[in-house]
C-alpha positions in Angstrom: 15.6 -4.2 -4.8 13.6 -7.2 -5.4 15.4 -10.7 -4.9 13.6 -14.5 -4.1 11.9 -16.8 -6.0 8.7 -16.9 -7.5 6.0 -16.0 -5.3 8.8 -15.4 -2.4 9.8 -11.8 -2.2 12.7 -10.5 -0.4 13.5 -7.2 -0.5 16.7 -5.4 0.1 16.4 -1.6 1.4 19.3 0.6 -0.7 20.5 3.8 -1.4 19.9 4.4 -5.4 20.7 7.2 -7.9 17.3 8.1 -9.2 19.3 7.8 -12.5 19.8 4.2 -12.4 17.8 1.2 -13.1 16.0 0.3 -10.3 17.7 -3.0 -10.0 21.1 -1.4 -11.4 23.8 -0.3 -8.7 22.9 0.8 -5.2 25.0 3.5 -3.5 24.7 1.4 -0.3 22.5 -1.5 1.4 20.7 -0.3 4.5 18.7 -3.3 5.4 16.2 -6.0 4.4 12.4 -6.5 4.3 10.8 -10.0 4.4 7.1 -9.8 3.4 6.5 -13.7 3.9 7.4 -13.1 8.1 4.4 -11.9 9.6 4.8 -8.3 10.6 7.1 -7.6 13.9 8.4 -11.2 14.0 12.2 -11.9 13.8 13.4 -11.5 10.0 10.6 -9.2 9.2 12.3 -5.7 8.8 16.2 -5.5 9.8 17.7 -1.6 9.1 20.4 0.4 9.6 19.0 3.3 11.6 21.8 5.4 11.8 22.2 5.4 8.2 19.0 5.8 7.5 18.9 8.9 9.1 22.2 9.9 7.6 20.3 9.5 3.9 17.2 11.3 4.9 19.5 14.3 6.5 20.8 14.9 3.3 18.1 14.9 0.9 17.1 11.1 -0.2 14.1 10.5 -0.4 12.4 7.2 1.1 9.9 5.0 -0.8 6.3 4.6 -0.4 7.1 1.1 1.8 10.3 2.8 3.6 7.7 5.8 4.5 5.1 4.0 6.0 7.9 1.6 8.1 9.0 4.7 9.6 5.1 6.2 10.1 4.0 2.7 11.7 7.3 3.1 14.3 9.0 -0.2 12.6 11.9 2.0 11.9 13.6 5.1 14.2 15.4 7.1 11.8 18.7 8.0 14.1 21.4 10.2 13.3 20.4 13.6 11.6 21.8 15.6 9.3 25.1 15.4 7.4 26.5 18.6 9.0 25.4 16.9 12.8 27.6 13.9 11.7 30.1 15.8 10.8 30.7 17.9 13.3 30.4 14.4 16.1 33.8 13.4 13.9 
């Protein structure tokens, strides 16, 4: 989801319905990406690991940007499946 000013991006990294709008309602916000940081520095890429994995366990499926976060080693998907996580509880 896209938020910021003119020529100052900021994205937020959600969980959507492929349904909905793609700024309508998010199931949940994972995290946030600031393109303006340079890459690695503080405020550059801030997500929720655990949930992360919890979402790709049970079928979502990440963007294009989201993809290559997790390719480049910005992001460690943690967690697992759905039935892991339920069984921990």
């Amino acid at each position: 989801m896209r938020l910021g000013a003119k020529k100052k991006p900021f994205y937020r990294i959600v969980v959507a319905d492929s349904r909905v709008q793609r700024d309508g309602k998010c199931i949940e916000q994972i995290g946030f990406y600031n393109p303006m940081v340079e890459c690695g520095a503080p405020g550059f890429l801030k997500v929720n690991a655990e949930r992360l994995g919890y979402w790709l366990g049970v079928g979502a499926q990440p963007t294009d940007r989201v993809s290559w976060f997790i390719k480049k080693g910005f992001i460690e998907a943690q967690g697992g499946s759905a039935a892991s996580t339920a069984q921990e509880a």
